[in-house]
C-alpha positions in Angstrom: 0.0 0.0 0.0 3.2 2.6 0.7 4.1 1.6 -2.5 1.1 2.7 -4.3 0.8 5.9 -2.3 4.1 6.7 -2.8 3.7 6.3 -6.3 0.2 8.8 -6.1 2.6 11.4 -4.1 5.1 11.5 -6.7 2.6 11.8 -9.9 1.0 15.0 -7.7 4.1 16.5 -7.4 4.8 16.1 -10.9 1.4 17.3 -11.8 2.4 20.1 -9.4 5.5 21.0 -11.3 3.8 21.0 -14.7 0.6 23.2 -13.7 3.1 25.6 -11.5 5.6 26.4 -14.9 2.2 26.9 -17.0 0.7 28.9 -14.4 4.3 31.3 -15.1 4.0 31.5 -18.5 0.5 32.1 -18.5 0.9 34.7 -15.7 3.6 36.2 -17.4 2.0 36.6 -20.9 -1.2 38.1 -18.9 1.0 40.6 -17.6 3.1 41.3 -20.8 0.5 40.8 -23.7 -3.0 40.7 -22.5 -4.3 40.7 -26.1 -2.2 37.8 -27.4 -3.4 36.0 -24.2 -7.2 36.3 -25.4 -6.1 35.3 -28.4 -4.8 32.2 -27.3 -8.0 32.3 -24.5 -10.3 31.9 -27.5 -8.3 29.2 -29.3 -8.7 27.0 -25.9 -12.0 27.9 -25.7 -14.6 25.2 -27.1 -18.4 24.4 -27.0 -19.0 20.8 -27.4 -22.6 19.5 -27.6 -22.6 15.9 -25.8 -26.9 16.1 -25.9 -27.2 14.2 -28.7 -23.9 11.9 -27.7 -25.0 10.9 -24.7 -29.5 11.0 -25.7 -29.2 7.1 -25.9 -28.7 7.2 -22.2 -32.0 9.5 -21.2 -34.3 5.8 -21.8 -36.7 4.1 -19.7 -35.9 0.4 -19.7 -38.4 -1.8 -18.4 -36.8 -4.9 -16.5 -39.8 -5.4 -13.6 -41.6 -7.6 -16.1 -38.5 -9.8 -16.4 -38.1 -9.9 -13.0 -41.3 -10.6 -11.7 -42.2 -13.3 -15.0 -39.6 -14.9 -13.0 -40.0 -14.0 -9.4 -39.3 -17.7 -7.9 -35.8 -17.7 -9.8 -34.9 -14.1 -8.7 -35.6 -14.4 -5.3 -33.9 -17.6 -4.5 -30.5 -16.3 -6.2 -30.9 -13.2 -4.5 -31.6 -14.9 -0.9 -28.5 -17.0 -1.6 -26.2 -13.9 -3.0 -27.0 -11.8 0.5 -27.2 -15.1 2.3 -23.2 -15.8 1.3 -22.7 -12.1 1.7 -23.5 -12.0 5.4 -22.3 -15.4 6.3 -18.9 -14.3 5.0 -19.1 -10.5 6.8 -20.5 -11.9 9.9 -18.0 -15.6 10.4 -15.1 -15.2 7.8 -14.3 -11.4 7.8 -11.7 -10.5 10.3 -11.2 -6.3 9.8 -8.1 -6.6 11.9 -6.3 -9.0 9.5 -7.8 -7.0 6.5 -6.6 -3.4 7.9 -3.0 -5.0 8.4 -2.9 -6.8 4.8 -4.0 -4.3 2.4 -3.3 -1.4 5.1 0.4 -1.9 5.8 1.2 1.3 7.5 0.0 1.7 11.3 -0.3 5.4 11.0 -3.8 5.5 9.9 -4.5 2.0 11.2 -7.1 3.6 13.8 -9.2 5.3 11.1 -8.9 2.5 8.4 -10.5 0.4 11.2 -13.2 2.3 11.6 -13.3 2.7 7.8 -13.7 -0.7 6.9 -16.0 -2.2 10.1 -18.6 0.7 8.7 -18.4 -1.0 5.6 -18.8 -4.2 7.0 -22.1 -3.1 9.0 -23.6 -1.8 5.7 -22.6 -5.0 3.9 -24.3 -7.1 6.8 -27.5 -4.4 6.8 -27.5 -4.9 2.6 -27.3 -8.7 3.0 -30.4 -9.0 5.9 -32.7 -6.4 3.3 -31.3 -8.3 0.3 -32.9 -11.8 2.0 -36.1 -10.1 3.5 -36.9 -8.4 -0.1 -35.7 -12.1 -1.7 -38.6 -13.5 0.3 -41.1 -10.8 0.0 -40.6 -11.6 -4.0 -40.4 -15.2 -4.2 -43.8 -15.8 -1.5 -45.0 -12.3 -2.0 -44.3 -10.6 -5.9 -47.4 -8.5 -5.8 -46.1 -7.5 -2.5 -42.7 -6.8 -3.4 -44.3 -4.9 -7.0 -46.3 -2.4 -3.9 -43.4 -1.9 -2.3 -40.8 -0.9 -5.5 -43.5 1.6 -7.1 -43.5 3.3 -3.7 -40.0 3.2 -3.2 -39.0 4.1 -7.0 -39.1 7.7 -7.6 -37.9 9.9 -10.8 -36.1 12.4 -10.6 -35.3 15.6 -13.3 -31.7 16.5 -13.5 -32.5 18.7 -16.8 -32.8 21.9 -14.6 -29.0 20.9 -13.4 -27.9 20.4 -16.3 -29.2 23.7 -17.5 -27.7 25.4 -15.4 -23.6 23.7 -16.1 -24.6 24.3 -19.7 -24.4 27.8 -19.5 -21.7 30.3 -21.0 -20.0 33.4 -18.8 -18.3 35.2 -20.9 -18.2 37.7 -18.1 -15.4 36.3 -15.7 -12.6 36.5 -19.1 -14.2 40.2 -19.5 -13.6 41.0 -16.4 -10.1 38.8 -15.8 -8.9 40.7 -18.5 -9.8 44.8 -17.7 -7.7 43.3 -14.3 -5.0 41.4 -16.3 -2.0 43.1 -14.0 -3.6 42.2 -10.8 -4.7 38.8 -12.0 -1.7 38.5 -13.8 0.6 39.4 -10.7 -1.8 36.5 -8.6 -1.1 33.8 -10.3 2.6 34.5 -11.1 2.9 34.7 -7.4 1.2 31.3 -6.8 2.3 29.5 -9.9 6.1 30.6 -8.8 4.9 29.3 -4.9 4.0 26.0 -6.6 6.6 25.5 -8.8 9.2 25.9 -5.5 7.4 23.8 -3.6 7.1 21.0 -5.8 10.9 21.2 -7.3 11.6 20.9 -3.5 9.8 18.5 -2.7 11.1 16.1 -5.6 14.9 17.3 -5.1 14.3 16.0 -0.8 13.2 12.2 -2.5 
């Protein structure tokens, strides 16, 4: 686990190092040539329409009439499936011995504990609903159909949606009548980052 972590520090120090040196130039051409910076700005700058990309996603698929043709079937594999699921949490699964495998370092091993027997309690809650709602469907389908239209609601993400697909030309407008001060920000902070990271990957 250090290994991979160590791996995740380096590649964010890297990233670090790469978005500090743009940052410079950026800052530096904002300063010296804010019109060849808008130029560039509007280059960059794309609209891309995913709607129609992505329209084969927006469908209703009906599945309850496969589920409940079949109710006997689905209910006994899903009373097994939780069944093995909370036999293994509750008799097999020892959090101590899978903090200290796949957590090797005791720094965190506190947390990680907690971490992963709060997974293992909503694993065991999953596996007892998964058996109730596997016997509610195989004894009880017309039940179980009550039950899903009650609990199965729709909800409208358009509005959302609307509202990230939305242009602002207003912030580069206003970015650029402050060009010097925005310009002297993020020369300061790209130069901060740049240090930083260089240091931190010349101490390694």
């Amino acid at each position: 686990m250090d290994f991979f972590w160590e791996i995740a520090l380096q590649t964010v120090g890297i990233l670090a190092l790469m978005f500090g040196i743009l940052g410079i130039a950026f800052s530096l051409l904002l300063l010296i040539s804010p019109n060849v910076t808008k130029k560039i700005s509007n280059v960059f700058n794309r609209s891309i329409d995913v709607d129609k990309k992505v329209s084969y996603l927006d469908k209703d698929i009906q599945t309850e009439s496969i589920i409940y043709k079949h109710h006997v079937i689905t209910g006994v594999c899903l009373i097994a499936g939780s069944g093995f699921i909370l036999i293994f949490l509750i008799f097999k699964l020892d959090v101590t011995n899978f903090v200290n495998i796949f957590f090797s370092s005791q720094k965190y091993a506190s947390i990680n504990e907690i971490i992963s027997n709060s997974m293992a309690m909503i694993g065991k809650i999953v596996g007892v609903a998964g058996i109730i709602f596997g016997f509610i469907l195989l004894f009880l389908p017309g039940k179980m159909k009550k039950i899903e239209k009650k609990v199965n609601t729709w909800f409208s993400t358009q509005h959302a949606i609307n509202k990230i697909n939305e242009t602002h030309h207003d912030i580069d407008t206003f970015i650029y009548q402050h060009s010097i001060l925005f310009g002297l920000t993020g020369l300061i902070i790209s130069i901060f980052l740049t240090v930083l990271a260089t240091l931190n990957m010349l101490h390694k």
